[in-house]
N, C-alpha and C positions, 0 to 999 in steps of 0.2 A: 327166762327161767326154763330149764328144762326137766320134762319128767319123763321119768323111764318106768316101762308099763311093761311087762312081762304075763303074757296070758298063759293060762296053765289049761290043761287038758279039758274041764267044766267049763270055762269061759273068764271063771272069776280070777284074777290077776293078783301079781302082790305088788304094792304099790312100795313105795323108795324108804320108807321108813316103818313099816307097818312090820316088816318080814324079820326077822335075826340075821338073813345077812343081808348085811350093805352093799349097794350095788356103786362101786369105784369107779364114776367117769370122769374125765377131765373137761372141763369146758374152756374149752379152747379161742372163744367170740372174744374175751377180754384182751385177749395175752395177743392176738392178731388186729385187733385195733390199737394196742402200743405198740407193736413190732410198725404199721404202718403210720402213726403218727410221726414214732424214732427216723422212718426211712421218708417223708417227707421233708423233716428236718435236715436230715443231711446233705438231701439234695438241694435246697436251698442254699445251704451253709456252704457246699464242698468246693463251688468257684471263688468266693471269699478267700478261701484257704492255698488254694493253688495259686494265684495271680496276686493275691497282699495287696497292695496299697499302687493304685495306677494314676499318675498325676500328668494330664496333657496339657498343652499350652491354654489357656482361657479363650473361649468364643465371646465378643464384645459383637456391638453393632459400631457400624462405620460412622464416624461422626463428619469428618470433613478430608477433603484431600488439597495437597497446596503440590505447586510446580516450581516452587524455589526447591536446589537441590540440596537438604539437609545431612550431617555425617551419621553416618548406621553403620553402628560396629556388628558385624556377622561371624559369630561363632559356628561353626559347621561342626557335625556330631562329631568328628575326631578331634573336636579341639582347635584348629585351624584360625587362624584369625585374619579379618578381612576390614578394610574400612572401605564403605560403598562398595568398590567391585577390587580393590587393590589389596595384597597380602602385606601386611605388620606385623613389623615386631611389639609385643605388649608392654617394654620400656618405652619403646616411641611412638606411643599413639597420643599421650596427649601433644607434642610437638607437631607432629603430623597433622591433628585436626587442626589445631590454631594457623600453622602453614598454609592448608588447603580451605579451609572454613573462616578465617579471621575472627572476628569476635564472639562465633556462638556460644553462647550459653550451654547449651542442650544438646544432648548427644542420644539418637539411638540404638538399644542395644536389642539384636535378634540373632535369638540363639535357637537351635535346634532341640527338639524336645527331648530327643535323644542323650542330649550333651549330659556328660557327669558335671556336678554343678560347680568343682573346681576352679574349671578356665570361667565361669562366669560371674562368679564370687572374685578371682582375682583380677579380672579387666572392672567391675564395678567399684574396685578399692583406688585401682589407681584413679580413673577417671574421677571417682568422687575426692580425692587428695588435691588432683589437679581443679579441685572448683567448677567442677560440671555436674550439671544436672543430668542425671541416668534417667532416660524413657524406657521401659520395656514393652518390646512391640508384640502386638496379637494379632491372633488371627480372628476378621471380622467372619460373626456368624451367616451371613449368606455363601460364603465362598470356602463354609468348611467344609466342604462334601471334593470341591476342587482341589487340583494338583496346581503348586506356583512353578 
């Protein structure tokens, strides 16, 4: 609370309400601790609002690795389609994998995180029409700081 204290020539002063006139100050302590709560908030708030909604591949830990060579379809960020290291057409991958794989089951799919979800949405239709089971691969959490 403040008071405003005006001494006169005697010593004796008029105090804030005592006098006929009122003496107009503004206090200004309120109106700067909302202006600074306001300007916390925003700051908070402001990368929220620039960048929306950012969705990366899942970090898992590594459960096990096998040395039989399994089929891994790779999506590459422009859409690109690859089975293990060889480019596909996405009519003939499930032919392809039964050719070079025989009776798998299971098929992996590793897509770039990049990728529009399009081509990945339309290789998991077919592969699931063709009676395969879709794996989606991750990247395991020790080796997310690395380049593959």
């Amino acid at each position: 609370m403040a008071i405003s204290f005006q001494g006169g020539p005697n010593g004796r002063g008029r105090r804030r309400f005592r006098g006929a006139a009122a003496i107009s100050e503004i206090n200004v302590t309120p109106f700067v601790d909302v202006v600074l709560v306001l300007l916390i908030i925003f700051m908070l708030t402001a990368h929220v609002m620039e960048f929306g909604i950012e969705v990366d591949v899942p970090k898992v830990r590594q459960v096990k690795e096998s040395a039989k060579e399994l089929p891994v379809v790779n999506i590459t960020r422009d859409g690109a389609l690859y089975l293990n290291e060889k480019d596909v057409n996405i009519n003939e991958l499930p032919a392809e994998i039964r050719k070079r794989f025989g009776d798998s089951q299971a098929v992996y799919l590793r897509a770039d995180k990049n990728t529009i979800w399009e081509p990945i949405a339309q290789v998991m239709s077919e592969l699931g029409d063709a009676k395969f089971t879709v794996n989606v691969v991750t990247q395991p959490e020790d080796e997310a700081g690395k380049k593959r």
